[in-house]
C-alpha positions in Angstrom: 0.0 0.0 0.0 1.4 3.6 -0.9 0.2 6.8 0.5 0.2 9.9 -1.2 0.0 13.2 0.2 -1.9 14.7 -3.1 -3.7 18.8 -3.2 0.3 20.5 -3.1 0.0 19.9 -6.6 -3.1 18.6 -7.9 -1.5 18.2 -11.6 1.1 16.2 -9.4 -0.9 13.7 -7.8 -2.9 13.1 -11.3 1.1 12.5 -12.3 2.1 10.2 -9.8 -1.5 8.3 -9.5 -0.8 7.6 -12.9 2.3 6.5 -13.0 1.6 4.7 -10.0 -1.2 2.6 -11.3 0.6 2.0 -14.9 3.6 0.4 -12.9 1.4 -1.6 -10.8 -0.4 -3.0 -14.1 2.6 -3.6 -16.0 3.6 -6.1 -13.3 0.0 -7.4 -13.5 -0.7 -6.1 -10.3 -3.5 -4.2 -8.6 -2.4 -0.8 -7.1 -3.5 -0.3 -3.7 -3.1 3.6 -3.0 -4.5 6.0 -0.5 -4.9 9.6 -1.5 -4.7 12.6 1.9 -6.0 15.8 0.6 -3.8 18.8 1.7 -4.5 22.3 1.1 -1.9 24.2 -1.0 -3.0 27.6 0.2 -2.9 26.6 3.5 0.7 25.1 3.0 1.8 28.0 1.1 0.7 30.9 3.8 2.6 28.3 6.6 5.6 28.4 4.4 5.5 32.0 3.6 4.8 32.6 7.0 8.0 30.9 7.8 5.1 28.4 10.2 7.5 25.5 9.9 6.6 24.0 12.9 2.4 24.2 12.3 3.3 23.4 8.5 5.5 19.9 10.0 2.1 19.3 12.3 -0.2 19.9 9.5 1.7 17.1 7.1 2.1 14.9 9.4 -1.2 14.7 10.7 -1.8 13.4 7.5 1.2 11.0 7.7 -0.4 9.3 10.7 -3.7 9.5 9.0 -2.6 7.2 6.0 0.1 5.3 8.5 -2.9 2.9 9.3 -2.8 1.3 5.5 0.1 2.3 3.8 3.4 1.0 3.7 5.7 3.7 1.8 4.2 7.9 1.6 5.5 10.4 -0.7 4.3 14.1 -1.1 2.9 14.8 -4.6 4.2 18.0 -5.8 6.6 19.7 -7.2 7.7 21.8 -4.5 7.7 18.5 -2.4 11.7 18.3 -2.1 11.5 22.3 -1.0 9.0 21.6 1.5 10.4 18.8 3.2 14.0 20.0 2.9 13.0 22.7 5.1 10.8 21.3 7.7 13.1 17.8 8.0 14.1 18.4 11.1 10.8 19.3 12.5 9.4 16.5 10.8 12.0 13.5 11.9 11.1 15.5 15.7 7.8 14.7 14.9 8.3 11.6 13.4 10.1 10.5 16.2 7.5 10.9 19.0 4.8 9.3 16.6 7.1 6.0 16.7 
């Protein structure tokens, strides 16, 4: 099961759902995804804000939201790598109480 944290870039998470679902039938295999909505605006005033904290809490409330049926997560946007780069330490903090 793969989790997706999709709504940072809608056009994104069309991508990766997808891609993700052509893989899986190419190996004759039924994708099993779960899609978490996550507001863009929201993330973007947070960000632009400088929020990182309540932006790492936002996110990952919805990492323990999919947690319960996933087994890998990715975030679906292009700005993903910018986002998590800086809020990775708040989010391995987080992360780390959650375990």
């Amino acid at each position: 099961m793969i989790g997706i944290i999709g709504g940072l870039g809608v056009g994104a998470t069309i991508h990766y759902y997808t891609a993700l679902v052509e893989a899986f039938r190419q190996r004759d295999l039924e994708a099993r995804l779960l899609i978490a909505h996550a507001e863009a605006e929201r993330v973007r005033l947070l960000i632009g804000d400088r929020k990182l904290e309540e932006l790492a809490v936002y996110l990952t409330n919805f990492i323990d939201q999919l947690a319960a049926g996933r087994d890998h997560s990715c975030g679906a946007s292009g700005g993903a790598a910018y986002l998590f780069r800086s809020a990775q330490p708040i989010v391995e903090a987080a992360a780390g109480e959650h375990a």
